[in-house]
N, C-alpha and C positions, 0 to 999 in steps of 0.2 A: 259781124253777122255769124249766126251760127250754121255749122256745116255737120251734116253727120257724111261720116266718108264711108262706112260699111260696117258687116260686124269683124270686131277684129278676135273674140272669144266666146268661148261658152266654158265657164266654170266648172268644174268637175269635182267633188269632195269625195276623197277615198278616203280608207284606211292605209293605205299602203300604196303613197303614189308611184317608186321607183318597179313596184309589179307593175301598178295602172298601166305606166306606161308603155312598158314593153306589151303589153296585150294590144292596147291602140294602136302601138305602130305597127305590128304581126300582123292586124285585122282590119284596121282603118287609114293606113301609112301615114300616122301623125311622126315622123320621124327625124322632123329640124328640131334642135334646140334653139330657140331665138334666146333665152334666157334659164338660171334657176337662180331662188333665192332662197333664202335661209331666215332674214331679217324680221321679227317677229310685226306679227298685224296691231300696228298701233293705233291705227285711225277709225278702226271697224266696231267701236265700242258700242253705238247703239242696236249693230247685229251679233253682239258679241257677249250679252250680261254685262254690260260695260267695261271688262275687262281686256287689258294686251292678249292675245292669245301665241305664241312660239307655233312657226308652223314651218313648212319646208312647202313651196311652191314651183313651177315646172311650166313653162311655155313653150309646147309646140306646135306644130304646122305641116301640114299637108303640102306641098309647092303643084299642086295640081288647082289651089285658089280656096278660096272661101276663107271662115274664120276657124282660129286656131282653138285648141284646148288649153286653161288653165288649169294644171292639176295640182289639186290643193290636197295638203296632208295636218293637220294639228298633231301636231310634239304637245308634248305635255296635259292631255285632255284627251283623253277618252271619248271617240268619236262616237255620236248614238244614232242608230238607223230611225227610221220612222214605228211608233208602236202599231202601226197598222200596215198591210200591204195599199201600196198607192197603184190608182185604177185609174180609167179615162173621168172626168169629172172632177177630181180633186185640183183644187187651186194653187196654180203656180208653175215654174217651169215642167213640165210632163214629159215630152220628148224631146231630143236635139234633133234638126235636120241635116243629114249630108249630102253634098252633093255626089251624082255619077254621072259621067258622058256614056254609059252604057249599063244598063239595069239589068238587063238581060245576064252580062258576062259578068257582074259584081253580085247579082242572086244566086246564079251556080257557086260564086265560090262561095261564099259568103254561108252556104248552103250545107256544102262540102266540107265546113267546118263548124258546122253544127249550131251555129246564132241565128238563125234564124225562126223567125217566128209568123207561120203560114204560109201563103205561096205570093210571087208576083202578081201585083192586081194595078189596077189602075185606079187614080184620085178620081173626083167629080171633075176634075179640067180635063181628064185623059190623059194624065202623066203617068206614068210607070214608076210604081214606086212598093214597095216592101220593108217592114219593120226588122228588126235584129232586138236583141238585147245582150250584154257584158256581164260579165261572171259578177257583179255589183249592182245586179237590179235594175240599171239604165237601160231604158229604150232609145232607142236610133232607129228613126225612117230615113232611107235611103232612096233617094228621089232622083230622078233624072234630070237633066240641067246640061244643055248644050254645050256653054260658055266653060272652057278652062284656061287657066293663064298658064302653065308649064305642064304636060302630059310628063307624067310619072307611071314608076310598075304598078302603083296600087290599081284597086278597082273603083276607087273613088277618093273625092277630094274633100275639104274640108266644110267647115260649119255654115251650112245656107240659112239656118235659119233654127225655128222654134215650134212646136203645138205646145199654148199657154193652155191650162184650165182657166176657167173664172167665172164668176156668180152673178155677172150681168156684165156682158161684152160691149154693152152702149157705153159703162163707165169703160171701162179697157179702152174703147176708140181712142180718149183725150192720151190715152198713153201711146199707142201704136200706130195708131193713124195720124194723130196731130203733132203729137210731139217728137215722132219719130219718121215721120213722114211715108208710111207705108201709105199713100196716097188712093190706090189701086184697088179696087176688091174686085176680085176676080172672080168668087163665089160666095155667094149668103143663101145657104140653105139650111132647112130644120129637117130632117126625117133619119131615120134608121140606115147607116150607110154598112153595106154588105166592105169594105174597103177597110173598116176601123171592127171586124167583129171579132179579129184575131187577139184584140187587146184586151185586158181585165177588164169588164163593162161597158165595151166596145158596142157591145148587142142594141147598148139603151139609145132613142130618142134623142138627140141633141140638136142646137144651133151650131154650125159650121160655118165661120168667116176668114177664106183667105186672103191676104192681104199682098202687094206687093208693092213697089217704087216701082211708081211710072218712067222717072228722070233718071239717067243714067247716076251715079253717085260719083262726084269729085274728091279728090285727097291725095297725101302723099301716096296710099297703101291702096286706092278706091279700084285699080285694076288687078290688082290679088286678091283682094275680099271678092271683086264682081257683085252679081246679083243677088237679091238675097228674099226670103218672104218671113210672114208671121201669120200660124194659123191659131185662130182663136175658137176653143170648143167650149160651149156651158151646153153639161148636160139639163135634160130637162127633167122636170121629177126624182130630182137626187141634191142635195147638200153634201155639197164637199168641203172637203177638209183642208186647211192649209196643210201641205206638206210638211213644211218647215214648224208648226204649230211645235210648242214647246223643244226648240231644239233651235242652235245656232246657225250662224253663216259657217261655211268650211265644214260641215258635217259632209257623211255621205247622200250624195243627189247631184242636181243641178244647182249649183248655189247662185250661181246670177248670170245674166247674156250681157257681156259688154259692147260695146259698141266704138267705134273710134270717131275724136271729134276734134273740130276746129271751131276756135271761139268761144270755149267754156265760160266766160262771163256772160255771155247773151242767153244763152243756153239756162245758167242757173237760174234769170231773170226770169224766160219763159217758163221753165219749172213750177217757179213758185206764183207765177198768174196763174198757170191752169189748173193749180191745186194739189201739184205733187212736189215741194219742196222736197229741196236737196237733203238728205239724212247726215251724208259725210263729205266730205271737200278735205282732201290731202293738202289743199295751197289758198286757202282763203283769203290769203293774204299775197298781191302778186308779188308782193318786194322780197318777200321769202324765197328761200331755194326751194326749187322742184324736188318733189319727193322720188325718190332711186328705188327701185324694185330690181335687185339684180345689178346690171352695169346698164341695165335699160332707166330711162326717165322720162317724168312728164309731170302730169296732174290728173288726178283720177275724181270723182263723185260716184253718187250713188241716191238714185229715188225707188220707192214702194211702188207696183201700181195696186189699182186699186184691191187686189188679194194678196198685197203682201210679200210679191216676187218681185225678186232685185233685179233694176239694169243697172248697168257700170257704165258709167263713158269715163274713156280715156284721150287726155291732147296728149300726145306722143311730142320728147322736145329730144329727143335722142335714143340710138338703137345700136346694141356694142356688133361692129363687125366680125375685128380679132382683141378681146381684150385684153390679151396679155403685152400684146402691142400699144394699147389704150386707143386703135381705132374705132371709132364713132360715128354713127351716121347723123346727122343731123337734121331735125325736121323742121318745118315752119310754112305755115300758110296750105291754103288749097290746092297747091302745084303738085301733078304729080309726079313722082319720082323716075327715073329713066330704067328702063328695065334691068341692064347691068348692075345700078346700083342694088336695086331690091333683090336679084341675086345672089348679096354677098353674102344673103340670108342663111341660103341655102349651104354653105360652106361648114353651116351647126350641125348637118343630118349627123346621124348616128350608125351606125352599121352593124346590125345584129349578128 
């Protein structure tokens, strides 16, 4: 049976990921290393002009919960921004959400250090929530969220969530409601929201569907990711643009939201009923070895939805503790993990 256990990333494609990520931990405290890798992208060919591409990759974490950033960098290829500035409307991943247990104390700093973009305002639910953006064009809403698994110095914790664009949200449901079990809608409204006017094209008319999981999420990692949502905007009276339109995976953006999963053979199954076959499969064969990103391993895939934006789900079959020791953590099944253990995570931080 298939399980999705939470988000475990949101992609990040820089030019220069060992800045990126000192900026993110300074501003967003992504500052565990769970991994890096070097290993060039083999399997990423139909996002890729069908070609290996050499990249240098980067897995960090918040320990305040949610999902981490994967910061992707291409060696050898000349990374290309979008030929146009990207606005509310355009299709595909738009913004990353973060979480805060405190909006109020993470908008002063956040403030105070100049990313921000408008003032605190509140969503249609009456959340507390304000946008940022990074010296790389990326927007981040910073959103309020109760739930933290470890309090840290940051002002906020990691990756809650998404606002996708897309060009009719009824196809997008099969991808984020069904197949990804965002079950919840909490809001479905269409009008002019004063809350989104601070964004490039913020001003216009749009359908607004946020989405959430009703059922708590089970997995090894399902109490560090926590809760999490998916907001869907199709503007109205505007055609937008794929993001990614003539330009590959691992450029600079958001290049895809992975998700962490148990049960990836069911999973691919239902994929390819609902009409979003699997693009790539790292392990299509289970008798093969598990594909290693790092000293970490698993099996990764990859579907379109319907504009074009990538999800990634990942089964996690191992996560290096100390690798130089060659300890390993070990994953299997929907059990989740004892808090000590996922601790030892934390033993990666970094210290600026």
């Amino acid at each position: 049976m298939k399980t999705i256990t939470g988000i475990q990333q949101m992609g990040v494609g820089v030019k220069n990921a060992k800045e990126a990520w000192a900026w993110y931990r300074k501003m967003f405290g992504m500052d565990i290393n769970v991994f890096e890798s070097h290993d060039p992208a083999e399997f990423m060919l139909p996002h890729t002009d069908g070609k290996p591409r050499e990249k240098y990759a980067a897995l960090a974490v918040n320990f305040e919960g949610g999902g981490g950033f994967e910061i992707w960098q291409h060696n050898g290829h000349d990374p290309r921004y979008p030929d146009f500035d990207i606005q509310m409307g355009d299709l595909g991943i738009y913004i990353t959400k973060l979480k805060t247990s405190n909006a109020e104390k993470a908008f002063a700093f956040h403030k105070e250090k100049g990313i921000t973009m408008g003032e605190l305002t509140e969503t249609p639910a009456g959340v507390k929530h304000y946008f940022t953006k990074d010296p790389y064009n990326n927007i981040f809403e910073i959103i309020e969220e109760a739930v933290v698994y470890k309090k840290q110095k940051s002002v906020n914790g990691g990756v809650y969530g998404a606002i996708i664009g897309c060009s009719d949200i009824e196809k997008s449901l099969v991808v984020y409601q069904d197949i990804l079990k965002y079950d919840e809608v909490v809001y479905d409204k269409t009008e002019s929201f004063s809350d989104l006017a601070v964004l490039p094209n913020g001003d216009k008319k749009c359908r607004r569907v946020l989405l959430r999981h009703s059922k708590e999420r089970v997995g090894p990692f399902s109490k560090m990711f926590g809760p999490s949502q998916i907001e869907l905007i199709q503007v109205l009276d505007y055609e937008g643009r794929r993001m990614y339109k003539d330009r590959i995976w691992g450029e600079p953006g958001f290049i895809h939201l992975c998700f962490d999963v148990v049960g990836m053979d069911d999973l691919k199954k239902e994929c390819a009923e609902k009409g979003h076959a699997m693009t790539v499969d790292s392990n299509p064969d289970p008798n093969e070895a598990v594909f290693e990103m790092g000293k970490a391993g698993g099996r990764f895939t990859y579907i379109e939805d319907p504009d074009g934006g990538l999800i990634e789900f990942v089964e996690t079959s191992k996560v290096p503790i100390i690798e130089k020791l060659g300890w390993y953590m070990p994953i299997k099944g929907t059990k989740r993990l004892p808090d000590w253990m996922i601790g030892t995570i934390a033993w990666g931080r970094i210290k600026d």
